[in-house]
Backbone as CSV, one residue per row, in Angstrom:
resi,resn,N_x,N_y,N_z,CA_x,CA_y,CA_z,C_x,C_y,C_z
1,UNK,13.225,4.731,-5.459,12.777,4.717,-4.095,11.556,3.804,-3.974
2,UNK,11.321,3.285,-2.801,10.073,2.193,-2.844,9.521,3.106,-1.811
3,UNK,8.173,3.362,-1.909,7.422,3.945,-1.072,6.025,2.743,-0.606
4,UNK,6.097,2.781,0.526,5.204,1.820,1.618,3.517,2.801,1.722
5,UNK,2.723,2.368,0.854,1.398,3.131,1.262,1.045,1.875,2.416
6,UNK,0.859,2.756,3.604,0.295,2.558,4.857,-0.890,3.376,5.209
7,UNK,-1.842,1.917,5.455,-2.989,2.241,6.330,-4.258,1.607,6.265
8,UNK,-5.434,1.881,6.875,-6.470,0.474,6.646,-7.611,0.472,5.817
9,UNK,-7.707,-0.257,5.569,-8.359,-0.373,4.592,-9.472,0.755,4.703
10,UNK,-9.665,1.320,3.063,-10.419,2.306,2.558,-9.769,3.561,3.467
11,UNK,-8.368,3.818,3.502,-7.806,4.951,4.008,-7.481,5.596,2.729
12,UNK,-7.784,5.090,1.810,-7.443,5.891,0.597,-6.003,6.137,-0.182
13,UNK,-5.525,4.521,0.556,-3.897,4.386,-0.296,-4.057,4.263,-1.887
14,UNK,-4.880,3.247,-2.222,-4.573,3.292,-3.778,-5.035,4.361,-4.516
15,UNK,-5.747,5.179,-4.350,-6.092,6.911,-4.639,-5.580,7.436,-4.667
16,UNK,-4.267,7.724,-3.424,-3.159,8.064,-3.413,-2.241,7.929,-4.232
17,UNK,-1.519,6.634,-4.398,-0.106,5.873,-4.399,-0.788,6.129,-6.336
18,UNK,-2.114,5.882,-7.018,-1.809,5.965,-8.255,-2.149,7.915,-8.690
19,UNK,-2.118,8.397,-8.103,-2.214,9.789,-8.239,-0.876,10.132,-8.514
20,UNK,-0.066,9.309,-7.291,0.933,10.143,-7.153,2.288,9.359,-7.691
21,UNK,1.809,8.125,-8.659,2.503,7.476,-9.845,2.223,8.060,-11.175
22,UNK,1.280,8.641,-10.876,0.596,9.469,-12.344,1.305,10.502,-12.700
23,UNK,1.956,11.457,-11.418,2.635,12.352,-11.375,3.971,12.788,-11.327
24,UNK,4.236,11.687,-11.155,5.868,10.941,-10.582,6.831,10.051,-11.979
25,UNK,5.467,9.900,-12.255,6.079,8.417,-13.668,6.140,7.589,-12.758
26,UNK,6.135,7.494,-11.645,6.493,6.297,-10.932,5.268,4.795,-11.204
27,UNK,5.527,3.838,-10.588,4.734,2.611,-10.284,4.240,1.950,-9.307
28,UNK,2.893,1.584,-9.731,2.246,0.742,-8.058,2.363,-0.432,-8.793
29,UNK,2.500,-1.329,-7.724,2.556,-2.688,-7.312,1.653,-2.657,-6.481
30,UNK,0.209,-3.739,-7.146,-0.523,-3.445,-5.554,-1.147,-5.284,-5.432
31,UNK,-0.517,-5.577,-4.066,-0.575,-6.543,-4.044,-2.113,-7.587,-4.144
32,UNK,-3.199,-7.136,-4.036,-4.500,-7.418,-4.140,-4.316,-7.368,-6.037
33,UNK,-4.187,-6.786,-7.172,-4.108,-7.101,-8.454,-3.026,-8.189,-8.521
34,UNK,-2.005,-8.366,-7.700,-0.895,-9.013,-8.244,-1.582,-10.777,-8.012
35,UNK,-2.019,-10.679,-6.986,-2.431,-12.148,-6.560,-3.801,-12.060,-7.560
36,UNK,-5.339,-11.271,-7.912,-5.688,-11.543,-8.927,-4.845,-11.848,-10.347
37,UNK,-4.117,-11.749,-10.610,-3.156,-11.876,-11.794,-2.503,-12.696,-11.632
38,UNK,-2.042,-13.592,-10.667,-1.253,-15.451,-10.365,-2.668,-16.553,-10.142
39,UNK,-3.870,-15.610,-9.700,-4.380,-17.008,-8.951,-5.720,-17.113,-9.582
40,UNK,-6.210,-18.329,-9.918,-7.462,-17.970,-10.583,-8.791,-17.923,-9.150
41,UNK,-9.827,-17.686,-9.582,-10.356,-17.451,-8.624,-10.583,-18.786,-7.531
42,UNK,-10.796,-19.830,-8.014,-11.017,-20.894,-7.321,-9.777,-21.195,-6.006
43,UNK,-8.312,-20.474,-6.772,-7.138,-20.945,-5.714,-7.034,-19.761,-4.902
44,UNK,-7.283,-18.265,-4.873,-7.409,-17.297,-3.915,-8.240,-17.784,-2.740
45,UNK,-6.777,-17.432,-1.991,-7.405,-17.424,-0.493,-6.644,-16.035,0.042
46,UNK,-7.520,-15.629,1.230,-6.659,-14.603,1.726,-6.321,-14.479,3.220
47,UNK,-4.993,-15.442,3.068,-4.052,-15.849,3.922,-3.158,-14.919,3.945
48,UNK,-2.712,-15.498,5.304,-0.876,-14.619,5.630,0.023,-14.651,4.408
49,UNK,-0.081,-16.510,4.795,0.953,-16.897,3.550,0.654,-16.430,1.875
50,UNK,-0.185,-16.630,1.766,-0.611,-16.054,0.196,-0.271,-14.512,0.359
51,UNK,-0.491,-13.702,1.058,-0.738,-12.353,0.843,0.977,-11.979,1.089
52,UNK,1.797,-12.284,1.680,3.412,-12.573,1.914,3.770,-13.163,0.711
53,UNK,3.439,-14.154,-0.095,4.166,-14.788,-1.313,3.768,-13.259,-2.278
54,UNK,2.109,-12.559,-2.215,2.308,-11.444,-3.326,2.923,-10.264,-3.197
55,UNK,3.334,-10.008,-2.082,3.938,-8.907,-1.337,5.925,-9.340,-2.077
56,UNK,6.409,-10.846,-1.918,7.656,-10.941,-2.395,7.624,-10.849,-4.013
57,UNK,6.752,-11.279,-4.562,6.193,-10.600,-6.153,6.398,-9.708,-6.294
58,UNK,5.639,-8.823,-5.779,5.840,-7.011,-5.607,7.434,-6.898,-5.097
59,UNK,8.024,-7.179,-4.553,9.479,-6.889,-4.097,10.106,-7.008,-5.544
60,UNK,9.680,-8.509,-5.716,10.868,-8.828,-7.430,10.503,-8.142,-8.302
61,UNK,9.404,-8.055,-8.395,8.858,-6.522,-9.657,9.742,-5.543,-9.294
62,UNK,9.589,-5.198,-8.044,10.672,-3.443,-7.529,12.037,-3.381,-8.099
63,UNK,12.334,-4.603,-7.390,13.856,-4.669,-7.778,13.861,-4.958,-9.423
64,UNK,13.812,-5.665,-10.446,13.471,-5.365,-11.559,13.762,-4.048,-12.066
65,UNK,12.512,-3.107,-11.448,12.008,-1.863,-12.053,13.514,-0.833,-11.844
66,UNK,13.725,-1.029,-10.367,14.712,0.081,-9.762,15.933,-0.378,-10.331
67,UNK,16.137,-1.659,-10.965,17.692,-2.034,-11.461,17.915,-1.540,-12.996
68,UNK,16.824,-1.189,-13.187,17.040,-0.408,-14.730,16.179,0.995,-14.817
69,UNK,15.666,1.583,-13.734,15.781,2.694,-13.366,15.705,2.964,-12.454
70,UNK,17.022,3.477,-11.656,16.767,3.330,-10.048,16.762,4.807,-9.711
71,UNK,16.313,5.766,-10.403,15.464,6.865,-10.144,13.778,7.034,-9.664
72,UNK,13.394,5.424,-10.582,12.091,5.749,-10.446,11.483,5.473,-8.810
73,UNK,10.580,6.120,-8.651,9.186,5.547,-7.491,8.808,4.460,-7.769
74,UNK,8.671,3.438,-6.686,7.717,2.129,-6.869,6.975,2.785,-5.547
75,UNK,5.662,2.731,-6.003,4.438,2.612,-4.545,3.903,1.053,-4.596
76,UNK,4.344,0.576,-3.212,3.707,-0.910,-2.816,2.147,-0.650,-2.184
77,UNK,1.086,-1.120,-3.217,-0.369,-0.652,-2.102,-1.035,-2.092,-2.466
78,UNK,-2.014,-1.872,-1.726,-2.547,-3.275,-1.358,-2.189,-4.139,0.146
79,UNK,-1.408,-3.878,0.780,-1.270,-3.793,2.247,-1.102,-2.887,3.201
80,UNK,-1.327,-3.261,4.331,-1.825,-1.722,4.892,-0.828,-1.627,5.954
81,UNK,0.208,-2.807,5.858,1.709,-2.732,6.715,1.224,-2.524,7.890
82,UNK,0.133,-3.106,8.957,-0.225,-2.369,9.918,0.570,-3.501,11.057
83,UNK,1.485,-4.315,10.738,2.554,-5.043,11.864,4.164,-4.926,11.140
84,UNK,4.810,-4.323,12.149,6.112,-3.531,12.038,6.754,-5.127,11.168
85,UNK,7.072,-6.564,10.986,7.663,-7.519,10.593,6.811,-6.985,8.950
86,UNK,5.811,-6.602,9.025,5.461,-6.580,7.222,6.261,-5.585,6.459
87,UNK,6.506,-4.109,7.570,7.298,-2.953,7.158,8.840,-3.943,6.992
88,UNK,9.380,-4.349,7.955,10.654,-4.942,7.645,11.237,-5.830,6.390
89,UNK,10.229,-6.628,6.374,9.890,-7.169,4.859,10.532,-5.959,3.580
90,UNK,10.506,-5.100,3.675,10.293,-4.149,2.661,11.380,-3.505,3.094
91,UNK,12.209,-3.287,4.013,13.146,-2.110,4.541,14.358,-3.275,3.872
92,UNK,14.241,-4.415,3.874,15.213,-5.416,3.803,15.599,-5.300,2.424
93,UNK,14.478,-5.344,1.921,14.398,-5.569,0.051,15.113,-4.252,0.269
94,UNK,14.593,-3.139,0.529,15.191,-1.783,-0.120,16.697,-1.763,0.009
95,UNK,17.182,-2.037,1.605,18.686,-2.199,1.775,19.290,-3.270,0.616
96,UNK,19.007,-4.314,0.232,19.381,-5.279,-1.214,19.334,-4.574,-2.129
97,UNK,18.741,-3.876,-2.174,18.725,-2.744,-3.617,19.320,-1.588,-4.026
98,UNK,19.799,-1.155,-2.751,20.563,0.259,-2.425,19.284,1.063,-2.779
99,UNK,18.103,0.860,-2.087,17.059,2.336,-2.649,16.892,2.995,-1.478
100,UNK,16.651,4.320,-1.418,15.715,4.816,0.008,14.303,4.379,-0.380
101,UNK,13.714,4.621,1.224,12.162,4.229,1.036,11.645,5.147,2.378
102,UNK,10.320,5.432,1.780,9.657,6.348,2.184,8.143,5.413,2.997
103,UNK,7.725,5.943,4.149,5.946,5.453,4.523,5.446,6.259,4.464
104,UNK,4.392,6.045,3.548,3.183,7.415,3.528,2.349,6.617,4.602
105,UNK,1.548,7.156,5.403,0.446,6.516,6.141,-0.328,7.388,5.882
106,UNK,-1.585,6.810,5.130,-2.736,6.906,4.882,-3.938,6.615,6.450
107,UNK,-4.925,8.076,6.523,-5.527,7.800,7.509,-6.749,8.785,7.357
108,UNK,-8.041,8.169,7.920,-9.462,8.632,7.968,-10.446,8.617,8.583
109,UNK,-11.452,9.062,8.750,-11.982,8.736,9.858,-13.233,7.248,10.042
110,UNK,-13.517,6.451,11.125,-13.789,5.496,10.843,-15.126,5.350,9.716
111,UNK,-15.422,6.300,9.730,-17.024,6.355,8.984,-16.489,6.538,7.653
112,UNK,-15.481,7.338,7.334,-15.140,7.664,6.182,-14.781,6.317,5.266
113,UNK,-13.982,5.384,6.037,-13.569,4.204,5.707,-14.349,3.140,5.582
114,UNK,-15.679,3.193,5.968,-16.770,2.778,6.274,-17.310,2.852,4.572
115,UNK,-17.698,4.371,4.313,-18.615,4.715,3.184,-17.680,4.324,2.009
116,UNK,-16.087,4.334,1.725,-15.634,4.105,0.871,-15.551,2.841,0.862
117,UNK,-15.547,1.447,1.669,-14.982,0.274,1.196,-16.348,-0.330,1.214
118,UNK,-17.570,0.262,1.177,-19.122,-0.319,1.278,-19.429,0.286,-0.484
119,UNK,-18.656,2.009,-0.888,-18.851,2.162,-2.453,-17.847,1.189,-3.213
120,UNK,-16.855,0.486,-2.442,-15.906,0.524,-3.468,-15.822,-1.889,-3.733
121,UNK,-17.098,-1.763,-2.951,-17.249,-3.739,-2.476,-17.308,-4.468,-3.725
122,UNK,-17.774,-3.924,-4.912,-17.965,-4.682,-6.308,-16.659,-4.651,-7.173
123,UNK,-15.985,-3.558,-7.063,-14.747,-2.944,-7.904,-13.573,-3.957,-7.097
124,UNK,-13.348,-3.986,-6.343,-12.024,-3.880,-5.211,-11.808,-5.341,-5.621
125,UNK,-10.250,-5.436,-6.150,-9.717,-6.994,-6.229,-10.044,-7.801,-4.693
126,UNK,-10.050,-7.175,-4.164,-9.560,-8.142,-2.668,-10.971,-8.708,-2.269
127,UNK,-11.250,-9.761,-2.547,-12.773,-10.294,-2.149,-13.471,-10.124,-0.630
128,UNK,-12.606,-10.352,0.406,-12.332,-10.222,1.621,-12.829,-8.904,2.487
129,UNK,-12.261,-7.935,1.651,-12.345,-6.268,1.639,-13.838,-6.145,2.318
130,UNK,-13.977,-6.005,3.862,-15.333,-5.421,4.344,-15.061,-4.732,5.592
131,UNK,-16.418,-3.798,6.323,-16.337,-3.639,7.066,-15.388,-4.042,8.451
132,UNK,-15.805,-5.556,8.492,-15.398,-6.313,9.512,-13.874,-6.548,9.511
133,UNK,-13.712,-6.894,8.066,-11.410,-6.684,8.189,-11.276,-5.657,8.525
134,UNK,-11.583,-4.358,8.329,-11.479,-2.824,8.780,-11.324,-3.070,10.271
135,UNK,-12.074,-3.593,10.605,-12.016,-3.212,12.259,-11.173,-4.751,13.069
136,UNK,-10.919,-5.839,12.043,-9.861,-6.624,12.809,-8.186,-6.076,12.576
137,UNK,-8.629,-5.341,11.035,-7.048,-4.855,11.237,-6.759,-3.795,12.066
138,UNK,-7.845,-2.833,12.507,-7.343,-1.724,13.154,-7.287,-2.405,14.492
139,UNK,-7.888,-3.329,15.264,-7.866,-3.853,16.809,-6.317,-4.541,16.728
140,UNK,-5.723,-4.870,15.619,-4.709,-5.566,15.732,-3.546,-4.442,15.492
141,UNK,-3.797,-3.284,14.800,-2.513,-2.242,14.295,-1.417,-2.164,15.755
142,UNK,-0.284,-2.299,14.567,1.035,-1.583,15.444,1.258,-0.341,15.102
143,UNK,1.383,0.669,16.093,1.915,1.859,15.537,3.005,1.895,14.443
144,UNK,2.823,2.913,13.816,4.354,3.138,13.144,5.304,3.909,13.822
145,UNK,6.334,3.375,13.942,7.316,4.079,14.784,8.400,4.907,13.866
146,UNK,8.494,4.130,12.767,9.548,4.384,11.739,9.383,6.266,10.949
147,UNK,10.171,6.517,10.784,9.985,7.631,10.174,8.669,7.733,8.963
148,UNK,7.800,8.454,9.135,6.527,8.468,7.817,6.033,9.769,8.005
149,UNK,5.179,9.690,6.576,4.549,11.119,6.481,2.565,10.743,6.923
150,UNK,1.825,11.506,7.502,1.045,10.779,8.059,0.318,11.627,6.652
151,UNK,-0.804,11.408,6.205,-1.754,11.768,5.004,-3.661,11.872,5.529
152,UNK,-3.665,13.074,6.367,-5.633,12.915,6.384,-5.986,12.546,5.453
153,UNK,-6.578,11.555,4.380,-7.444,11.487,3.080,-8.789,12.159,3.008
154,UNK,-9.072,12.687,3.925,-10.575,13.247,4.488,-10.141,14.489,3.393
155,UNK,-8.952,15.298,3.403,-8.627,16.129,2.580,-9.423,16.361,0.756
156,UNK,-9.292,17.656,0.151,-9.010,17.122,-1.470,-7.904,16.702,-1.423
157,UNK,-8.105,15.407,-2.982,-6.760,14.935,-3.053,-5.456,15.858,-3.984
158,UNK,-5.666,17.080,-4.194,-4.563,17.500,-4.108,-4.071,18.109,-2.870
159,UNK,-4.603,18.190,-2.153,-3.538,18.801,-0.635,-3.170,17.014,0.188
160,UNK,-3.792,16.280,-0.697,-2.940,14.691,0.225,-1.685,14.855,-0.796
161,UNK,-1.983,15.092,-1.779,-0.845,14.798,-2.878,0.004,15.633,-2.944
162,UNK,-0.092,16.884,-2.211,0.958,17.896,-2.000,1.742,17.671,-0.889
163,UNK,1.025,17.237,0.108,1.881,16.715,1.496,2.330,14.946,1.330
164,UNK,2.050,14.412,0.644,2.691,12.919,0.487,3.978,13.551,-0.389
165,UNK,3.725,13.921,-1.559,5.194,14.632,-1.836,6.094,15.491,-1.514
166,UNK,5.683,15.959,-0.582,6.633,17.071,0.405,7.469,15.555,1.084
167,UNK,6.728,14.309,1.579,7.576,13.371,2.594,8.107,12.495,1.616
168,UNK,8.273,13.233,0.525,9.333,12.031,-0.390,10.301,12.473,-0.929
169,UNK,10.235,13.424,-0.602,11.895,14.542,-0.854,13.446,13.755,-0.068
């Protein structure tokens, strides 16, 4: 199954998605390591197009993974899928693959998202990663319309990790 961690930045997807690969056996693909790992620093940019070429990376990894075990979980994190054409991207791959796929949407409150991506500014592959993308991606979000499990992260993370796996059944 490919599972879509959705939501904006410092909603607490990759906290999630590797908790709940930890638990699963499953795998993240997260597209912010994948493009550190093709690009050296001088050629990172963080474009549409670049961030779409690591996102089809992450697809060919999936398919890979799911064609020689297509039991396992792949969690895609590192995008926050917040325009319905990025979710499609991914519904497409899954139909090529014969997998189901699941959206967790990851969500918090703005301050919360605030204090984590201001602790997390030295660590975080994504150079870009600030305040200010926080609030161009949320002025720009499309709802999700598609079937998902929504995730408070404000929570402990075992009651996110009990209700993200209840929506992957």
């Amino acid at each position: 199954m490919i599972v879509l961690m959705a939501g904006l930045p410092g909603s607490g997807k990759s906290t999630l998605s590797r908790e709940l690969a930890a638990r699963t056996s499953g795998r993240v693909l997260n597209k912010d390591e994948i493009r550190s790992a093709l690009f050296p620093p001088s050629a990172i940019e963080y474009s549409r197009e670049q961030d779409d070429f690591c996102i089809e990376v992450a697809l060919a990894a999936a398919g890979y993974i799911l064609r020689r075990e297509p039991q396992r979980l792949v969690f895609l994190d590192g995008r926050t899928f917040s325009r319905r054409s990025q979710i499609d991207v991914v519904l497409q791959a899954a139909q090529k693959l014969g997998q189901p796929w699941r959206i967790l949407e990851c969500v918090c409150s703005q301050e919360t998202a605030r204090r984590r991506i201001e602790a997390q500014r030295e660590e975080h592959p994504a150079g870009d990663r600030d305040f200010a993308l926080y609030l161009r991606i949320r002025a720009a979000w499309e709802e999700i319309t598609l079937p998902k499990t929504m995730v408070n992260t404000e929570q402990e993370l075992e009651i996110c990790v009990v209700q993200a796996l209840q929506g992957l059944v």
